[in-house]
N, C-alpha and C positions, 0 to 999 in steps of 0.2 A: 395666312396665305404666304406661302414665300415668296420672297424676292427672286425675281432673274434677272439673267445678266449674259452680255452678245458683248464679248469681245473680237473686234477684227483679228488680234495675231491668231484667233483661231482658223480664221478664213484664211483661204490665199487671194492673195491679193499680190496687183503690182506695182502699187505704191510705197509698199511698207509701213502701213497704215497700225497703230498701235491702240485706236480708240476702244474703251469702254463702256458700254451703256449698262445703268441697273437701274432695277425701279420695278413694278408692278408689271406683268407679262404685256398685258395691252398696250402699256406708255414703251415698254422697253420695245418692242414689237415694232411699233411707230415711228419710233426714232430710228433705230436700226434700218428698216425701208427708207425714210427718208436719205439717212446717210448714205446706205448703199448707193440708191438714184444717183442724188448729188456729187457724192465725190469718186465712186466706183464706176459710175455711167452704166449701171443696170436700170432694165425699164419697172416700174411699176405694176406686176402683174400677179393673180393669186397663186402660181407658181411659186415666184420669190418667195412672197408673204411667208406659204409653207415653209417651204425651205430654210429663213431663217428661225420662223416659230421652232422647226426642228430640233434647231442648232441650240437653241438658249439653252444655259445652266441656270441649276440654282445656285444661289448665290451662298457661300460661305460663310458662318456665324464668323462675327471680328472682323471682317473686312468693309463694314460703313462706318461710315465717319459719325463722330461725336453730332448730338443733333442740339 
């Protein structure tokens, strides 16, 4: 399964927020909502969700760190 990944510079934003999440669609999914909430001030709702499930890439071979 591949990895995805919800970068903020993809989004606009008016903080200039540069955060990265990657990981498993569901964990990446999760985090991404939470963050948006918390530091974007968007509501929690299945609208979002979609919208950023949307949005996620897969993730790039060579770009995870040494395990």
């Amino acid at each position: 399964m591949a990895r995805k990944v919800a970068d903020c510079r993809d989004f606009p934003n008016e903080v200039g927020c540069t955060l990265t999440i990657s990981g498993e669609e569901k964990e990446v999914l999760d985090a991404a909502v939470a963050h948006a909430v918390a530091v974007h001030g968007h509501e929690n709702t299945p609208e979002l969700r979609e919208q950023l499930r949307m949005m996620l890439k897969n993730e790039e071979a060579g770009t995870t760190a040494a395990r």
